[in-house]
Kinemage of the C-alpha trace (Angstrom):
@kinemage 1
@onewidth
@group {chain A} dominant
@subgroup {mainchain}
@vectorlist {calphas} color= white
{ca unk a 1} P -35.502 -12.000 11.653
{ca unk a 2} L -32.595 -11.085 13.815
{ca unk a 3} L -29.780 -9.592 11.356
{ca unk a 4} L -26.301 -9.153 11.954
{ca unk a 5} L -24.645 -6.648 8.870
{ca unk a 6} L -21.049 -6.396 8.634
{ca unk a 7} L -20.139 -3.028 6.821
{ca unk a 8} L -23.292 -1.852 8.217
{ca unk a 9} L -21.609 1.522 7.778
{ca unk a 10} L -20.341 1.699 4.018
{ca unk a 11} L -22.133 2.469 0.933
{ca unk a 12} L -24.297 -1.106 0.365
{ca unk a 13} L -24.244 -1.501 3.704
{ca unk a 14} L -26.105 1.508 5.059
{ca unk a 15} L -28.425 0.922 2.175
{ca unk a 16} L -28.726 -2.889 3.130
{ca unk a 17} L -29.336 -1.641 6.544
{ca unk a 18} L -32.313 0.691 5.319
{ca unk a 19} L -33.927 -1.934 3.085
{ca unk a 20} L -33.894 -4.460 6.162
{ca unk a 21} L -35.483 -1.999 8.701
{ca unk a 22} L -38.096 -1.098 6.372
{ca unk a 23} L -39.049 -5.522 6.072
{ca unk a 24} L -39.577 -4.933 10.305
{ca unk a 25} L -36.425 -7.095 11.137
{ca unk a 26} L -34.212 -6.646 13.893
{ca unk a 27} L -30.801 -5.331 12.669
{ca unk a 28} L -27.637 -5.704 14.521
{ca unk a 29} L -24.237 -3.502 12.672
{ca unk a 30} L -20.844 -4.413 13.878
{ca unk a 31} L -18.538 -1.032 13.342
{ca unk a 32} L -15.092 -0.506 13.714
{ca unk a 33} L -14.726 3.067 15.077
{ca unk a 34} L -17.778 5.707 16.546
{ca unk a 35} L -17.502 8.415 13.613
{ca unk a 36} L -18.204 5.375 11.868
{ca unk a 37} L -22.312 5.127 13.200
{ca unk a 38} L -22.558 8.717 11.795
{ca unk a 39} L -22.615 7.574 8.114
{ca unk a 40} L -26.128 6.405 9.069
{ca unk a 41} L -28.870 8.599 9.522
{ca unk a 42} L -29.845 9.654 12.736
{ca unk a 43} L -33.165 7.685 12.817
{ca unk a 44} L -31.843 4.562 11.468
{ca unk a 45} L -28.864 4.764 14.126
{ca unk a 46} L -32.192 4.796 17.039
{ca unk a 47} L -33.558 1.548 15.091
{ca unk a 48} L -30.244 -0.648 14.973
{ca unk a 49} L -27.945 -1.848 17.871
{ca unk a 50} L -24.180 -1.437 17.162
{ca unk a 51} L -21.785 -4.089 17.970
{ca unk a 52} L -18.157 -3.047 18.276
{ca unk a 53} L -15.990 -5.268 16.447
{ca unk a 54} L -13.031 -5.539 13.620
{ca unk a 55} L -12.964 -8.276 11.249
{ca unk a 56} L -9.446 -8.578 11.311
{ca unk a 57} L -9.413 -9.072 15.176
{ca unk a 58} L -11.041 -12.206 15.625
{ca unk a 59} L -10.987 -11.488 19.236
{ca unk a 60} L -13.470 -8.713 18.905
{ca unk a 61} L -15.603 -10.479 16.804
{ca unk a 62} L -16.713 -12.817 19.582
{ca unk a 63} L -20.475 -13.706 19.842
{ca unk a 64} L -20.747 -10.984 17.531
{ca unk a 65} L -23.438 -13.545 15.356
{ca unk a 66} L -24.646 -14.850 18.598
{ca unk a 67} L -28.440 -15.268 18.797
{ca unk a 68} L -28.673 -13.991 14.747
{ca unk a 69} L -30.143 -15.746 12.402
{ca unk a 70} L -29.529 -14.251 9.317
{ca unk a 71} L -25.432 -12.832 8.977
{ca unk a 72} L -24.916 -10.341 6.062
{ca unk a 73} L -21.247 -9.902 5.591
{ca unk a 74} L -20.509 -6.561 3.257
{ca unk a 75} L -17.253 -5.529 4.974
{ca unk a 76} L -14.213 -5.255 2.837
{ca unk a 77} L -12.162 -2.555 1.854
{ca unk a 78} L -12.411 -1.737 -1.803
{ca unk a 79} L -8.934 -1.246 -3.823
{ca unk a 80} L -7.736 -1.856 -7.664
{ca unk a 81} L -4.384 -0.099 -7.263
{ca unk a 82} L -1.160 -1.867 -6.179
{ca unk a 83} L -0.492 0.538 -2.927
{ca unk a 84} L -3.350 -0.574 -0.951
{ca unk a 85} L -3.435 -3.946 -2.496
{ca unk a 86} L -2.337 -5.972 0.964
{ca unk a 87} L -4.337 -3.835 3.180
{ca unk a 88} L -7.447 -4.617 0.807
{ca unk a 89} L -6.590 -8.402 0.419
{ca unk a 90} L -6.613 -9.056 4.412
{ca unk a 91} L -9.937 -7.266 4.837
{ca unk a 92} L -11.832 -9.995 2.783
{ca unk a 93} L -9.464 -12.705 2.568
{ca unk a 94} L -8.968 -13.043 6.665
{ca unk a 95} L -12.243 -11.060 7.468
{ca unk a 96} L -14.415 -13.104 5.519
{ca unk a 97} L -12.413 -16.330 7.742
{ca unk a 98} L -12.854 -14.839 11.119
{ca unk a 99} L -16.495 -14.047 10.480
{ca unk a 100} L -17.200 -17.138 9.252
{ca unk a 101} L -15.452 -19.176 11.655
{ca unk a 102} L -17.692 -17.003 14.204
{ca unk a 103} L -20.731 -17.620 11.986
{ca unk a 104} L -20.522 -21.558 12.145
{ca unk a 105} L -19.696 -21.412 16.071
{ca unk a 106} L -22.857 -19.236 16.251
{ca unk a 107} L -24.896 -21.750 14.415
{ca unk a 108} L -26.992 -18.975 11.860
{ca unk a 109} L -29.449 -19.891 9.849
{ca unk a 110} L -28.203 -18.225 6.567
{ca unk a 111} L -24.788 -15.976 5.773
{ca unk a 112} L -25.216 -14.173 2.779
{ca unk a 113} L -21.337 -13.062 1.428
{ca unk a 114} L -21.242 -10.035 -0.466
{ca unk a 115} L -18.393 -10.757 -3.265
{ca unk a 116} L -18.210 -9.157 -6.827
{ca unk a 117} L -18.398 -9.700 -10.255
{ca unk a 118} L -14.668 -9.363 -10.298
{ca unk a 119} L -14.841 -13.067 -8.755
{ca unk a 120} L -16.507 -14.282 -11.408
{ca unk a 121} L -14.101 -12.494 -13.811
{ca unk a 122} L -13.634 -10.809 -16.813
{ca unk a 123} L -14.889 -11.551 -20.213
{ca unk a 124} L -13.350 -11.861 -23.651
{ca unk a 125} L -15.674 -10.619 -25.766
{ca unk a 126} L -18.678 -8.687 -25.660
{ca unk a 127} L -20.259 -11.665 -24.490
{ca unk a 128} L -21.915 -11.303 -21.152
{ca unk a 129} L -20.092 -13.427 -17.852
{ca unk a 130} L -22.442 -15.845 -16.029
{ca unk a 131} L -21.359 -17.334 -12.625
{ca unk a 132} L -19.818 -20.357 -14.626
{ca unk a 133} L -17.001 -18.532 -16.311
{ca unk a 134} L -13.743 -19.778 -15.583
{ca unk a 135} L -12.355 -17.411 -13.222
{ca unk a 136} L -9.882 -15.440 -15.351
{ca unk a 137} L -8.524 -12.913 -12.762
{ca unk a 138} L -5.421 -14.842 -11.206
{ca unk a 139} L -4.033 -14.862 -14.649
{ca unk a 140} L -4.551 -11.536 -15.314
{ca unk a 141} L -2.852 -10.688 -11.808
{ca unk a 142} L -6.152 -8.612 -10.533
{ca unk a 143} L -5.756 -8.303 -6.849
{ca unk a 144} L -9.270 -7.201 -6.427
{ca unk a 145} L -10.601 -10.426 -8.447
{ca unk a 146} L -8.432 -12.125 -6.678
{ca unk a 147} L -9.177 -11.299 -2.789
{ca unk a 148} L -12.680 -11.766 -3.833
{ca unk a 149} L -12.277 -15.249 -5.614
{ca unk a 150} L -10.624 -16.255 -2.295
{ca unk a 151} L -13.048 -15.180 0.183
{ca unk a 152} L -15.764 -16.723 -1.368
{ca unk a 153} L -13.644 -20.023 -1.573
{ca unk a 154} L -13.632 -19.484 2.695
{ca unk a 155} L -17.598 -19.293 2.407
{ca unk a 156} L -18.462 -22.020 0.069
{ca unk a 157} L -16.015 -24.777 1.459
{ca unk a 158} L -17.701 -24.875 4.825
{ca unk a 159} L -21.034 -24.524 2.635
{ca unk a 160} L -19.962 -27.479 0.825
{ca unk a 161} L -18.637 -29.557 4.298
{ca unk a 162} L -21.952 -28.678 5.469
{ca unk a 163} L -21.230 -26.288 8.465
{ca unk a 164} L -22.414 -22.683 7.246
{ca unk a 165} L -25.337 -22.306 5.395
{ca unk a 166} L -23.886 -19.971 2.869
{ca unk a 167} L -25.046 -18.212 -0.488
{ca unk a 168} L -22.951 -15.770 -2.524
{ca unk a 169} L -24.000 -12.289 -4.514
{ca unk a 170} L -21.953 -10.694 -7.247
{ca unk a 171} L -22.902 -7.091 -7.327
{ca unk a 172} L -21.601 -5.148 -10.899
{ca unk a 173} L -20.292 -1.717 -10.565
{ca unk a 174} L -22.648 -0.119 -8.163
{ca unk a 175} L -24.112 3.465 -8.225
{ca unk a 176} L -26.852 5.434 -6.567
{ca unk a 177} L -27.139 8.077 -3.607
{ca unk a 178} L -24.337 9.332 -1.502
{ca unk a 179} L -21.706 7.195 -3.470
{ca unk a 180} L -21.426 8.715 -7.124
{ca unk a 181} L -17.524 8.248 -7.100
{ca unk a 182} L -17.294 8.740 -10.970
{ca unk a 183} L -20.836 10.317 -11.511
{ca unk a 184} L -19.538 13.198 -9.465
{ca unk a 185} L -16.333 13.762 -11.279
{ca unk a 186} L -18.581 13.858 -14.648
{ca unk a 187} L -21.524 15.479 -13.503
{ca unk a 188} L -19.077 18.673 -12.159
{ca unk a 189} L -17.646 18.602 -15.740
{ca unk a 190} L -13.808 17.443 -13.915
{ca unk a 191} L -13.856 13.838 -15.883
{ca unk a 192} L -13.903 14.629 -19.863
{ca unk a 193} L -12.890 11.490 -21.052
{ca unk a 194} L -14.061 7.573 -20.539
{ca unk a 195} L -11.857 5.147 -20.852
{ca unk a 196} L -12.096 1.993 -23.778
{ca unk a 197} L -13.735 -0.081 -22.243
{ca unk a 198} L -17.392 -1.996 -21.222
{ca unk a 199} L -19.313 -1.797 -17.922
{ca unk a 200} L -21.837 -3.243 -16.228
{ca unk a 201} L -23.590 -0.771 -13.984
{ca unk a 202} L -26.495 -1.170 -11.445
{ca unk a 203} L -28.426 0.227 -8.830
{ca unk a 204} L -27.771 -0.046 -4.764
{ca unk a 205} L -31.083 -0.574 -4.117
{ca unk a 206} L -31.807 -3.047 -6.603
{ca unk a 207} L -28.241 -4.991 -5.019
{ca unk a 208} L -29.795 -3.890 -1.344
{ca unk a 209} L -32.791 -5.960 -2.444
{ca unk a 210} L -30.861 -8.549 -3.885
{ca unk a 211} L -29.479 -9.025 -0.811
{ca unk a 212} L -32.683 -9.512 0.729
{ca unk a 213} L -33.830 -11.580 -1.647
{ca unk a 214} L -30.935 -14.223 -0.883
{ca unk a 215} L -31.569 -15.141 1.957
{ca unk a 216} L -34.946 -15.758 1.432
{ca unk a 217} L -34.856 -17.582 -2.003
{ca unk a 218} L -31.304 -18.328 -2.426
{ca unk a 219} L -30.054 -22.203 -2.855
{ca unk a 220} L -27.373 -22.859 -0.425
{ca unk a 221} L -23.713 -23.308 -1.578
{ca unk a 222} L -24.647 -20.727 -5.249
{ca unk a 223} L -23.793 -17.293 -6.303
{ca unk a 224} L -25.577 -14.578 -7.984
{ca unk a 225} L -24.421 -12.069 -10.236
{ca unk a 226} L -26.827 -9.096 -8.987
{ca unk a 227} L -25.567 -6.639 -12.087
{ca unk a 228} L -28.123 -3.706 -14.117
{ca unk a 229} L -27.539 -2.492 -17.249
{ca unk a 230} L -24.086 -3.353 -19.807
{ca unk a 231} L -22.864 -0.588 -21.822
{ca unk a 232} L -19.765 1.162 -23.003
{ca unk a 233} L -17.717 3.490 -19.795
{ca unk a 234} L -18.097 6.387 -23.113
{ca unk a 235} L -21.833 5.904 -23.180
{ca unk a 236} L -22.196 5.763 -19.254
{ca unk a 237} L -20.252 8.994 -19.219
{ca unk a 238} L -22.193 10.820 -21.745
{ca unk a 239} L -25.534 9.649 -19.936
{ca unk a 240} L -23.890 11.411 -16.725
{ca unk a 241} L -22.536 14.507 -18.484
{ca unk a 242} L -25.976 15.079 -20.480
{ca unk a 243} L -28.216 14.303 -16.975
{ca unk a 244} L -26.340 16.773 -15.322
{ca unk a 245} L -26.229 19.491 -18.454
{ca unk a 246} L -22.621 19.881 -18.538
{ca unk a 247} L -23.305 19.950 -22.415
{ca unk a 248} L -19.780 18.360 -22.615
{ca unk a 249} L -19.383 15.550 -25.321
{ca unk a 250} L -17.437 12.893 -23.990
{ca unk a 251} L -14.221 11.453 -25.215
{ca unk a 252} L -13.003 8.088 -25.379
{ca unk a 253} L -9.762 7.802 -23.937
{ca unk a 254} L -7.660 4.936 -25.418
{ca unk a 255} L -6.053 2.453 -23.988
{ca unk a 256} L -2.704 3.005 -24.388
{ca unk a 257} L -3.204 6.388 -22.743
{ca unk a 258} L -4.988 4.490 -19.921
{ca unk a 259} L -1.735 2.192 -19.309
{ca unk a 260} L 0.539 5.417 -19.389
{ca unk a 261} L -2.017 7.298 -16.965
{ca unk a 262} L -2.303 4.192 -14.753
{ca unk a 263} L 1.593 3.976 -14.494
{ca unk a 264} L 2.112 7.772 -13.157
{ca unk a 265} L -1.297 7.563 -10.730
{ca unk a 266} L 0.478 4.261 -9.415
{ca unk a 267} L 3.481 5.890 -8.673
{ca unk a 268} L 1.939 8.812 -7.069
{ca unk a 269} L -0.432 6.100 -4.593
{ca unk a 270} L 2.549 4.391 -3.778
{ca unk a 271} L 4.412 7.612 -2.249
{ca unk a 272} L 1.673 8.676 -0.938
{ca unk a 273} L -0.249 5.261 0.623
{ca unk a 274} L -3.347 5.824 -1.664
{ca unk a 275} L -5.743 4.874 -4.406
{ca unk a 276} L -4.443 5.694 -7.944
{ca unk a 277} L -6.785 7.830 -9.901
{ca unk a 278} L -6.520 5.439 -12.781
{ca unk a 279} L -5.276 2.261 -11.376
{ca unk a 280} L -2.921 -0.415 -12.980
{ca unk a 281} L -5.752 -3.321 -13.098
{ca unk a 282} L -8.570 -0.998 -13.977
{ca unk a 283} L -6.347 0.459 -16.448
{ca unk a 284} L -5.706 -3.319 -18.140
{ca unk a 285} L -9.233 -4.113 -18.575
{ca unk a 286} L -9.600 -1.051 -21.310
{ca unk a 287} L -10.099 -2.759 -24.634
{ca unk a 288} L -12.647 -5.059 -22.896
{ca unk a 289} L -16.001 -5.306 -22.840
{ca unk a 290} L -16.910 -6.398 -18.472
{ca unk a 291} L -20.133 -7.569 -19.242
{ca unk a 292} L -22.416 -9.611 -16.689
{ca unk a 293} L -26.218 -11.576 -17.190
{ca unk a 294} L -28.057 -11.545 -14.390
{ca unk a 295} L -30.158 -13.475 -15.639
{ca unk a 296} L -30.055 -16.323 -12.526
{ca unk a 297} L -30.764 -14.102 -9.797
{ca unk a 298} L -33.989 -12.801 -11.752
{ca unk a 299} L -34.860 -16.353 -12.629
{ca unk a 300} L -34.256 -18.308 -9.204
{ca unk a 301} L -34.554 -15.065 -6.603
{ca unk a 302} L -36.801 -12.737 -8.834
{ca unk a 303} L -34.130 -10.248 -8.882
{ca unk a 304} L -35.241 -6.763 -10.508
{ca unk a 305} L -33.109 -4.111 -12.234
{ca unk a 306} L -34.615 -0.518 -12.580
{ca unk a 307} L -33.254 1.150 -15.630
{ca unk a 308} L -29.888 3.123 -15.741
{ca unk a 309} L -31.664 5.992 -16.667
{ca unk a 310} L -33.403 6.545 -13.197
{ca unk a 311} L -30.493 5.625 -11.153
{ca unk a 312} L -28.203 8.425 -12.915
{ca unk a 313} L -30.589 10.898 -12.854
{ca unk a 314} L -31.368 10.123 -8.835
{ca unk a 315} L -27.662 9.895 -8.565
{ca unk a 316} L -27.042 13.748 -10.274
{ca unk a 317} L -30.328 14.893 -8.218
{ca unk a 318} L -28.753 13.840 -5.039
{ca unk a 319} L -25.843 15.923 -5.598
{ca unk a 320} L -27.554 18.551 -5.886
C-alpha cells in the first residue's frame, strides 16, 4: 500500500512508521521542520519519502495524500495544562480539518484518525469505559478530551455523509522505547509518589499494530479503544521503581495535594509558556479510576495486548 503518516516523526508515529516498513508498504511522512527527520533512524529515514507540510497551513498540505491510499493521521500536539491549551486545541481541532478536507479531495481509500481514550472519556467508577460512554469530558472542562472529542467529530461526519472512508483508534496512556516520560522520572528514583488515581497503560507497539490492524479490519465510520493493562498510577509506579531497583516504596499522593500541586505547576507553565508538571485536568481526575476495555478492537480487529510487565521492563532496559 502507499501510506501517507502524519506525525511520522513523534513517538507513535516513528513507531507506526517502523511497523509499516517492516509489512513492505510504501511510506510517505509529512514533517514540519528538518531536525524533525532525525527522530527517525537513519535507515528508516533511506526507506520513507518526506513530504514537507504543516497541518495548520492548509496551503502546504496540498496533494500531500495525493496518489495514497491509506492516510494515517497521528499529528497533534499533546497538552493537559491550561498554558498550552489553545496551541494544543488548533493542532487537532483545525489539523485534523485541513487533512481531511485534503484526504477527501485526494480520494484515499482508508484514513485511520489517531484520537484518545480521553474522547471517549472518563469513568465513574472502577468500571471499565467502552466506546459507548457518554462523553463526559466537556463537563468536566478537559481541554485535552475535548480537542480530541472534536476532531474525531471532523472525521466521522464526512464518514457518515459518505466522503472519507474513516475509522477511529483510542490509544490509553502509551509507554515503551524512547518515550518513558514518567517511567524515567521513577526509574531515576526523582518521582516518589503516584498520584490517587487509576490508569490504563499499554504498549506502542501493540497501538503501532493496532493501527495497522485498522485499516485492514476496521468497519468504516467506528472507533477503537486500543488500551493494555488497568491498574492503580501507585501500582504502575511501584512496578517501575522495583524494575529499575530503586528499592524505593512508592507513596500515594492524595488528591487534595494533587489539586494544590497542580495549582502552583499551572502558575509556573503559564509564566513560563509550558507544560505543568502536575497539570490542572490531570490533577482532577485523582480519586478516579480511568479505566478502558478493549475488548472491541480484540474482538472485531484481533487486537493484542502484551503484558505490562514486558513493556516496563523494555521501557527501564532502554534507558539504560
Amino acid at each position: 500500500m502507499r501510506v501517507l503518516v502524519t506525525g511520522g516523526t513523534g513517538f507513535l508515529g516513528r513507531h507506526l512508521v517502523r511497523c509499516l516498513l517492516e509489512q513492505g508498504h510504501e511510506v510517505s511522512v509529512l514533517y514540519r521542520r528538518e531536525s524533525k527527520k532525525d527522530r527517525l533512524p537513519e535507515a528508516v529515514r533511506k526507506e520513507v519519502r518526506f513530504i514537507k507540510g504543516n497541518v495548520l497551513e492548509p496551503e502546504s498540505l496540498r496533494n500531500c495524500a495525493r496518489g495514497m491510499e491509506w492516510v494515517f493521521h497521528t499529528a497533534g500536539d499533546v497538552a493537559w495544562g491550561r498554558a498550552l491549551r489553545q496551541r494544543m486545541t488548533d493542532s487537532h481541532v483545525k489539523g485534523t480539518g485541513h487533512m481531511v478536507r485534503e484526504a477527501v479531495r485526494s480520494g484515499v481509500d482508508r484514513f485511520v484518525h489517531t484520537s484518545s481514550a480521553a474522547a471517549v472519556g472518563f469513568s465513574l467508577s472502577a468500571q471499565p469505559a467502552v466506546e459507548s460512554f457518554p462523553f463526559n469530558g466537556d463537563r468536566m472542562n478537559n481541554g485535552y478530551a475535548m480537542a480530541k472529542r472534536e476532531a474525531e467529530r471532523i472525521v466521522l461526519r464526512e464518514t457518515d455523509a459518505g466522503s472519507l472512508p474513516g475509522v477511529v483508534v483510542n490509544p490509553t496512556v502509551i509507554l515503551g522505547e524512547s518515550h518513558p516520560g514518567f517511567v524515567r522520572e521513577v526509574a531515576r528514583d526523582r518521582l516518589k509518589m503516584a498520584p490517587d488515581s487509576g490508569v490504563n497503560l499499554c504498549d506502542v507497539r501493540d497501538v503501532a499494530e493496532g493501527h495497522l490492524l485498522a485499516a485492514k479490519k476496521g468497519r468504516t465510520g467506528e472507533r477503537y479503544i486500543l488500551g493494555g493493562s488497568n491498574l492503580s498510577l501507585r501500582e504502575a509506579f511501584q512496578m517501575i521503581a522495583d524494575t529499575a531497583g530503586t528499592g524505593r516504596t512508592i507513596r500515594t499522593l492524595p488528591r487534595l495535594a494533587a489539586l494544590g500541586v497542580a495549582v502552583g505547576g499551572e502558575a509556573v507553565g503559564f509564566l513560563k509558556g509550558r507544560e505543568a508538571p502536575l497539570a490542572w485536568d490531570l490533577a482532577r481526575l485523582c480519586g478516579r479510576d480511568v479505566y478502558y476495555d478493549s475488548a472491541k478492537a480484540e474482538r472485531e480487529l484481533g487486537y493484542k495486548r502484551r503484558p505490562l510487565e514486558e513493556t516496563i521492563r523494555d521501557s527501564v532496559e532502554w534507558m539504560g
